[in-house]
TORVOVO-207916 format. One record per residue (C-alpha): residue number from 1; x, y, z. Coordinates in steps of 0.5 Angstrom, whole numbers, plus 500, padded with zeros to 3 digits. Layout:
! residues N
[site NUM [X Y Z]]
...
This chain:
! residues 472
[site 1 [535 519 549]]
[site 2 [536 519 541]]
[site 3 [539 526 542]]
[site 4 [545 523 546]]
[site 5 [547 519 540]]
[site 6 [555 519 538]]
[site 7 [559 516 533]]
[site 8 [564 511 535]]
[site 9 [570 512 538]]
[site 10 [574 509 532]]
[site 11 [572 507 524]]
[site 12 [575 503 519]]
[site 13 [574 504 510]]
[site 14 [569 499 508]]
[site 15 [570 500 501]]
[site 16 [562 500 501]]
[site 17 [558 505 497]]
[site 18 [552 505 502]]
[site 19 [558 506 508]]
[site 20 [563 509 506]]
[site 21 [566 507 514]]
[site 22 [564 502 520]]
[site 23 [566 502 527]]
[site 24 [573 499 526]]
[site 25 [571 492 531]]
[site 26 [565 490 526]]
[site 27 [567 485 521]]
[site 28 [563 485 513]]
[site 29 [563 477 510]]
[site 30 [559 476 504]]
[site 31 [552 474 505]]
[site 32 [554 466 503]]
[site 33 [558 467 510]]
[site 34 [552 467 515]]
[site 35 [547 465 510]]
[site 36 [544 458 508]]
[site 37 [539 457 502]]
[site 38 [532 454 505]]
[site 39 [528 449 500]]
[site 40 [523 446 503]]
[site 41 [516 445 501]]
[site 42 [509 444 504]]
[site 43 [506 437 503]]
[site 44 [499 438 504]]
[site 45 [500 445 504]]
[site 46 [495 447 510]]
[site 47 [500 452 514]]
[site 48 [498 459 514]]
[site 49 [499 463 507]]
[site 50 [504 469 508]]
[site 51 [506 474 504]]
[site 52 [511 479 502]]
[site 53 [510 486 503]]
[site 54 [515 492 502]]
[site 55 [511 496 507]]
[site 56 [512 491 513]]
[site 57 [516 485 510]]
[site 58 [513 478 512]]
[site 59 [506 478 514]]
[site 60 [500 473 515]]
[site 61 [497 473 508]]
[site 62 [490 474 512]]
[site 63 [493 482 515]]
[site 64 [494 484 508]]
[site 65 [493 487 503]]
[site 66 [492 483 497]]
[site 67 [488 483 491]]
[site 68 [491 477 487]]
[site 69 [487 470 486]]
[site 70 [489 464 492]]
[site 71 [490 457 488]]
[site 72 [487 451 489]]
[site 73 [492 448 492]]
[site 74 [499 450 495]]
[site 75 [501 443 496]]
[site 76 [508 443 494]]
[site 77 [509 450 496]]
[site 78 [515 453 498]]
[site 79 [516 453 507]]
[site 80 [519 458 511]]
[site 81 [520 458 519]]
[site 82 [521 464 524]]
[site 83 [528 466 524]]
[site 84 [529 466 516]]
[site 85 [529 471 511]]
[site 86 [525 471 506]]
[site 87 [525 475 499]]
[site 88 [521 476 493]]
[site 89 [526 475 488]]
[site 90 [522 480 483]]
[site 91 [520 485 488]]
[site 92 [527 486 493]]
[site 93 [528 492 488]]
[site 94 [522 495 492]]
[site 95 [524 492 499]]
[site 96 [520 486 498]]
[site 97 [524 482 504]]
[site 98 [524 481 511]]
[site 99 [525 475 516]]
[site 100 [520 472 518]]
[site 101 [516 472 525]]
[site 102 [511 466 523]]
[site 103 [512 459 520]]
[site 104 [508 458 514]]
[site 105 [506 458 506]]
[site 106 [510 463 501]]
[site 107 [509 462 494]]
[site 108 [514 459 490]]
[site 109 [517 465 487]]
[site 110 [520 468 494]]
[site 111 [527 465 496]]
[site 112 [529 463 503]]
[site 113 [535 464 507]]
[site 114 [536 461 514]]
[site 115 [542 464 519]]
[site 116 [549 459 518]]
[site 117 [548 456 527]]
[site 118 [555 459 527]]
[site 119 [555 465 524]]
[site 120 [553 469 530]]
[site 121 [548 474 526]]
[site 122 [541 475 530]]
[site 123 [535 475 525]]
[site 124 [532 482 528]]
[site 125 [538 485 526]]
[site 126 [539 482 520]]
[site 127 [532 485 518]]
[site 128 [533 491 520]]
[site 129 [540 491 515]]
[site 130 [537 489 509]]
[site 131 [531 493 509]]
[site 132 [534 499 511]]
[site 133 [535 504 505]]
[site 134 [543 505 506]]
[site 135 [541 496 505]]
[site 136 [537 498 498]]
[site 137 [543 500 494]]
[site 138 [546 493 494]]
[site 139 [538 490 492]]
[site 140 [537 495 486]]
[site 141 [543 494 483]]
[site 142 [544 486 484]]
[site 143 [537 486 481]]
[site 144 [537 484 474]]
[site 145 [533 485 467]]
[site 146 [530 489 462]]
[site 147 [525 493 466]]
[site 148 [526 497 473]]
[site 149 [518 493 475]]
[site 150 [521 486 473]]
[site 151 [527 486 476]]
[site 152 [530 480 479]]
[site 153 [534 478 485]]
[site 154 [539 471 484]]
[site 155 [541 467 491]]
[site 156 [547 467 488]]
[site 157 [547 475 487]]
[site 158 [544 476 494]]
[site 159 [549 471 498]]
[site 160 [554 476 494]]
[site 161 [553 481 498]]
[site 162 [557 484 503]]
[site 163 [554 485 511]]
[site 164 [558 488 515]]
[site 165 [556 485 521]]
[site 166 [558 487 529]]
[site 167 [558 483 535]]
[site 168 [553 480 537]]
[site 169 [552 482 543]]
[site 170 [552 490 540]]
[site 171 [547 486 534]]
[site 172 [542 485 540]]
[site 173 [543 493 543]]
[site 174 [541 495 536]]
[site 175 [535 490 535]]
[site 176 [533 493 543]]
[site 177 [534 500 541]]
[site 178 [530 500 534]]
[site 179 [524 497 538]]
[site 180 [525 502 543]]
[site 181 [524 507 538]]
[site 182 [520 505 532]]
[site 183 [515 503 538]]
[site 184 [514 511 540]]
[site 185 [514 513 533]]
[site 186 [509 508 531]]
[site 187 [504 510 537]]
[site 188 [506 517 534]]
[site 189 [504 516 527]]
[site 190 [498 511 531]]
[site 191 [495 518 533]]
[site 192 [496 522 528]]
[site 193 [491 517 523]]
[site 194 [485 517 529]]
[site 195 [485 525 528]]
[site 196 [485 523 521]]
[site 197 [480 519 521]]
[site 198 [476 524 526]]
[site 199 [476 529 520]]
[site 200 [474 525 515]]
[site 201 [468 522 519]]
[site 202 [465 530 519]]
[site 203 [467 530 512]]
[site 204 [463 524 511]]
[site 205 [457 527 515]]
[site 206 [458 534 511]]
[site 207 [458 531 505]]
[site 208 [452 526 507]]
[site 209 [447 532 508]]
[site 210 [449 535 502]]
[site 211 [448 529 497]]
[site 212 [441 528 500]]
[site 213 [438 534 503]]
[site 214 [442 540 498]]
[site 215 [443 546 502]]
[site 216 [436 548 503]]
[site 217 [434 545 510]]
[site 218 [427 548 509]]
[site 219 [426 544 503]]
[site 220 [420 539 502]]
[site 221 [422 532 503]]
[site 222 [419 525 499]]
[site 223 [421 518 501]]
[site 224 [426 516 496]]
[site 225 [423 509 496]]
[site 226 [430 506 498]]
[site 227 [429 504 505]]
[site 228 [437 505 506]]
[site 229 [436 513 503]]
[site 230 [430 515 507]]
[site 231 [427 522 504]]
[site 232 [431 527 500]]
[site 233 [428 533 497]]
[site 234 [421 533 493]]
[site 235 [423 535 486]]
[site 236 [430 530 487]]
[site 237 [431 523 484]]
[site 238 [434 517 486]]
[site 239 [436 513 479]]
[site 240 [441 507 478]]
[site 241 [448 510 476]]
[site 242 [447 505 470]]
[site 243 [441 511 468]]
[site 244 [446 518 469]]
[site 245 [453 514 465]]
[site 246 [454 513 458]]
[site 247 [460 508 460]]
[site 248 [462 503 465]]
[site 249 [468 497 464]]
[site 250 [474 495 468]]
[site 251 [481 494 466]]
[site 252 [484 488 462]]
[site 253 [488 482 465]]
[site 254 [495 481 462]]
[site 255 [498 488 462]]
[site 256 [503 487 466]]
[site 257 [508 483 461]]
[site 258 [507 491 457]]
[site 259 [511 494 464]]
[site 260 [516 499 462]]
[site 261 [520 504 467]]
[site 262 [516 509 462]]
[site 263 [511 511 457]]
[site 264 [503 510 458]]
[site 265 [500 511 465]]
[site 266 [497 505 468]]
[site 267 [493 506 473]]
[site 268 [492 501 480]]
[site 269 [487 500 485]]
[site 270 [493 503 490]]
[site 271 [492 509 486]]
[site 272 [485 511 489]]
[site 273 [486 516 494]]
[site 274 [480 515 500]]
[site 275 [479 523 499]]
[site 276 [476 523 492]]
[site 277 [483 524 489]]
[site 278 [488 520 485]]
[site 279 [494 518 489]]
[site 280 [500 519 484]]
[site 281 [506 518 489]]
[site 282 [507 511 485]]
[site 283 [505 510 477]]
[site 284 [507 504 474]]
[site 285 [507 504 466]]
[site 286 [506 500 460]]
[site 287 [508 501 453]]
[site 288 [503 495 450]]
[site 289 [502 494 443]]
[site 290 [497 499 437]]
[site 291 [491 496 439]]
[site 292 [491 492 446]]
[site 293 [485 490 448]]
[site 294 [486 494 455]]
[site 295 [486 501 451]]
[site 296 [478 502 451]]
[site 297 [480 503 458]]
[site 298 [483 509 457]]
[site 299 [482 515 462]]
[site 300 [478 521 460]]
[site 301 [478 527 465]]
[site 302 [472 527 468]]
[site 303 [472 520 469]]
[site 304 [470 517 476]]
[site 305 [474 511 478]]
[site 306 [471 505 483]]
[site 307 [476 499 486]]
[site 308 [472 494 485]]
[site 309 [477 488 489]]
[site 310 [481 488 495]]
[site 311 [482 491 500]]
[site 312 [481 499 498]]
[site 313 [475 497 493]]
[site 314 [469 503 494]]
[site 315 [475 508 494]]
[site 316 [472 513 488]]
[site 317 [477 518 485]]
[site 318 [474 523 480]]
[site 319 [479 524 474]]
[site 320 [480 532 475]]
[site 321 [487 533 471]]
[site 322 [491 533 465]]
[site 323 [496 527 467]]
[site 324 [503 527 464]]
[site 325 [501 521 459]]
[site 326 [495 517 457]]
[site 327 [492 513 463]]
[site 328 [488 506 462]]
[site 329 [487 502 468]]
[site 330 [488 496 471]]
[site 331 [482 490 472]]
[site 332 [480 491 479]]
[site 333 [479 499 478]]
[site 334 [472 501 475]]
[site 335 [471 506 470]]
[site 336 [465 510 470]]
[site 337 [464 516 465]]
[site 338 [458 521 467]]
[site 339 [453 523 462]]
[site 340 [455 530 463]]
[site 341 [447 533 461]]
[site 342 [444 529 468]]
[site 343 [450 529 472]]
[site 344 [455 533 473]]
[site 345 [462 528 474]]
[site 346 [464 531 481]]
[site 347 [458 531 484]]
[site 348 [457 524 481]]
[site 349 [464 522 485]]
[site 350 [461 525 492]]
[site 351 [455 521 491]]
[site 352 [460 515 490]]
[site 353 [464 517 496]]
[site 354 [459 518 501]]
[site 355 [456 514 506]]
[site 356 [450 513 500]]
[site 357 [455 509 495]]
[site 358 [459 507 499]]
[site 359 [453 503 503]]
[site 360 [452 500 497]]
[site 361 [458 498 495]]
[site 362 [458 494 502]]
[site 363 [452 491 500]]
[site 364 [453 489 494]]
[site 365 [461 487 495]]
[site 366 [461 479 494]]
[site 367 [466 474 498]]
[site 368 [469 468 497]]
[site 369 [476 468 494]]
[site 370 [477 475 493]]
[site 371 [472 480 494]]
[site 372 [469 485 491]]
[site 373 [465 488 486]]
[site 374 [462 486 479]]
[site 375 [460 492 473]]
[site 376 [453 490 474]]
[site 377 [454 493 481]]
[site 378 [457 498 480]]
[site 379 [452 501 475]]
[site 380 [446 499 479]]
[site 381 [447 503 485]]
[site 382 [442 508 487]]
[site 383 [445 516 487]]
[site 384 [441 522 488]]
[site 385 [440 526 482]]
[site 386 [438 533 483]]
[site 387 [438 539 477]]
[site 388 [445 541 474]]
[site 389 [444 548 477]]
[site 390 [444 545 484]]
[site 391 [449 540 483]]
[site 392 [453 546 481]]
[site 393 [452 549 487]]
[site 394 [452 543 492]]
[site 395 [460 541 489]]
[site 396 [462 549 491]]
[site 397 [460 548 497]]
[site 398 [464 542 498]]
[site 399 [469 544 495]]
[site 400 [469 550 500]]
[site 401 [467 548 507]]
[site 402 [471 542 506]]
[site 403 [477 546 504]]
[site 404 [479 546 511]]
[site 405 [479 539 513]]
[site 406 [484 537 507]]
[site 407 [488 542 510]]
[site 408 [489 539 517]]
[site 409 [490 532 513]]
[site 410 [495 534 509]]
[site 411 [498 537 515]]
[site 412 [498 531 519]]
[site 413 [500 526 513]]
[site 414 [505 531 512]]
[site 415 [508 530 520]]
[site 416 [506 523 519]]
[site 417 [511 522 513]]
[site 418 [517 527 517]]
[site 419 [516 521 522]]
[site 420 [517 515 517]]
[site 421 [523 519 514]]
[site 422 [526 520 520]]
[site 423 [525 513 522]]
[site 424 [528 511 515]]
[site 425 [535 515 517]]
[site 426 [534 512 523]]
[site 427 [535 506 522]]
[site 428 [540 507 516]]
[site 429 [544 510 521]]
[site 430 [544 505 527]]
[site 431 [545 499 522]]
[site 432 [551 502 519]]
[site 433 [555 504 525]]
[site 434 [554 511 524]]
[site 435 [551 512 531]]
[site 436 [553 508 538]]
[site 437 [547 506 541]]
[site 438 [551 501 547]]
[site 439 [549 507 553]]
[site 440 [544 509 551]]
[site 441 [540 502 551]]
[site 442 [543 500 558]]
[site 443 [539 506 560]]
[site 444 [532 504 557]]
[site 445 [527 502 562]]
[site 446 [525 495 562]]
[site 447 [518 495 557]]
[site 448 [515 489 553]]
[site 449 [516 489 545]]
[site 450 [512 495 541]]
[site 451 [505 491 538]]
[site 452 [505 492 531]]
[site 453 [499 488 529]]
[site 454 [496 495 527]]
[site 455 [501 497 523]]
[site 456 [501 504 521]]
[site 457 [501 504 513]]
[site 458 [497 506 509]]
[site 459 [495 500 504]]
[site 460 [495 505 498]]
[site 461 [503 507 499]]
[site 462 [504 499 498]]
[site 463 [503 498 490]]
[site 464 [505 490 492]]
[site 465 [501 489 497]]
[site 466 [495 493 494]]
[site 467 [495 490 487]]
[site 468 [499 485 486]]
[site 469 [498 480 480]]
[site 470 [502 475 481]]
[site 471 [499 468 484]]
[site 472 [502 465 491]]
């Protein structure tokens, strides 16, 4: 049914520089034609926390993945209702935006729009307008400041902005169409990530056996002494990590006034791949001044890297490249540097990454206001140390049989990444008249709405939402 997709019959000039043309019965006012700003404020502050995030617009704060401190109180705090759009004026820029399924507490910082009851304009299709990608142009450019990452989205500029806006009932056959179609991508996309997660499950298993039971599966075997270890081979140690490293610490609070569109690299918890690599698909960099005190952190090659907060905290990364710059972390990123003549830096990474480490960082994890992992526990967890000549030997072989599990997950992240490219036109398309979806929507079978409770973004392809340093 998407195959048969038209244009309209006719267009008109939108003088738009996101949509050059729309269909010639559509109608563009500014935003302050359909849009109200919404001010109110929680007196006990006792409903849901909410959030804002660029991968799934307004959620429970509670299904996100938020690193950042609760206050005391959120008395006072800012309101909002389902049906109103709710934009983080610091993070529009990077489609921190949506409207809102849920009543309850944002932060302070977020503005609130509220739908004019004469406007006519459906809430759905607002939302897909304004987080569309042909949208994000005027949200880049009515953004104000002197960095890129601080931007800032006036009320005033936003309910500047243009919406070109169709009839209401074509409005709802566009908000049927797209969950009719982001339904069957997502369960696509949901798919492909079990797959993954079968194939990271054997790269698990594989590199288990080899950190504790070496290549030789005819060697003799002792009790480790750590009943969640059980035997390793006789001539094996199990020493803390605090034993084998010359270095442990995390990076600084306060780094973020240093953010700047380039210069030193900074690097967040969002940046820890869950295969033992740095994801450097979003770098945020800093220039601070000669002598921050965050600059003990700076990154060597060969350092392991451990995130100690959140939601991704026990992802491990071994620092295995030059970066194009010098690199420092943030404070919920551990740095650990390996005292090359016990431990060789990969094999100490394997270790952390396999069911071994990552036991212990689960173990040790604390709760309450933000979880998470103390320095302490880092450098107190136990990893099997062999002789370098066998460590060598055991990063070679994993290197090698696990070369073809990383090929089939890079394949499959791959078709997963062409499916949200695709989505991403998509919606583009449809919100700007580019396709007529009016006959295809009447031939559509009757189906309940798509669950996107179990949203298929991975966390770290959200920076916000990862490492976000504000307070609510």
């Amino acid at each position: 049914m998407i195959a048969d997709l038209k244009p309209y019959a006719e267009y008109k000039k939108s003088g738009l520089p996101w949509a050059s043309a729309l269909p010639s019965h559509w109608v563009t006012k500014r935003g302050k034609s359909y849009l109200i700003t919404i001010d109110q404020r929680s007196k006990a502050g006792r409903e849901e926390l909410l959030t804002v995030s660029s991968a799934r617009g307004v959620v429970p704060r509670s299904s996100a993945k938020v690193t950042m401190f609760k206050a005391e109180s959120y008395a006072d705090h800012k309101l909002c209702w389902p049906g109103d759009l709710v934009i983080n004026s610091l993070w529009a820029w990077g489609g921190g935006l949506g409207v809102s399924q849920h009543h309850g507490i944002i932060s302070t910082a977020y503005s609130v729009y509220r739908c004019r009851p004469s406007a006519q304009i459906n809430p759905r299709f607002l939302h897909e307008l304004v987080r569309s990608s042909a949208f994000h142009w005027e949200l880049q450019v009515r953004s104000k400041g002197v960095w890129i990452s601080r931007l800032q989205l006036t009320d005033t500029s936003f309910l500047d902005a243009p919406i070109p806006l169709p009839p209401p009932a074509e409005q709802a056959a566009i908000v049927r169409f797209l969950d009719w179609t982001n339904g069957r991508l997502e369960r696509a996309i949901r798919a492909k990530r079990k797959v993954i997660a079968l194939l990271n499950e054997q790269k698990q298993a594989i590199i288990h056996r080899a950190v504790t039971r070496g290549l030789d599966p005819s060697v003799p075997l002792k009790p480790s002494g750590i009943p969640w270890l059980g035997d390793i081979p006789q001539h094996w140690h199990a020493l803390q990590v605090r034993r084998v490293v010359s270095f442990v610490t995390s990076g600084s609070r306060g780094w973020a006034e240093y953010y700047s569109d380039d210069g030193l690299i900074f690097l967040q918890s969002g940046n820890l791949g869950r295969s033992m690599s740095l994801n450097l698909s979003y770098i945020q960099h800093v220039r601070p001044p000669d002598g921050a005190e965050g600059e003990r952190t700076r990154i060597r090659r060969d350092d392991v890297l451990v995130c100690v907060t959140g939601a991704l905290t026990g992802n491990v990364a071994l620092v295995d490249q030059d970066l194009p710059a010098p690199a420092f972390i943030n404070q919920h990123v551990a740095l650990v540097r390996p005292k090359p003549k016990m431990i060789e830096p990969r094999f100490l990474a394997y270790v952390l990454h396999s069911k071994v480490g990552r036991t212990q960082f689960k173990t040790n994890e604390y709760g309450g206001t933000k979880q998470g992992l103390g320095l302490n526990d880092v450098k107190s967890v136990f990893v099997t140390v062999p002789s370098l000549f066998e460590q060598r030997a055991i990063c070679s072989t994993l290197d090698a049989e696990l070369t073809r599990f990383k090929e089939a997950i890079s394949r499959l992240e791959r078709e997963i990444e062409l499916l949200r490219e695709y989505r991403t036109r998509l919606v583009a398309d449809v919100v700007t008249g580019k396709l007529d979806v009016r006959e295809t929507v009447a031939r559509l079978p009757d189906e309940t709405a798509p669950d996107r409770a179990g949203d298929d973004t991975d966390p770290s392809l959200d920076p916000e939402a990862a490492d976000e340093e504000a307070t609510v």
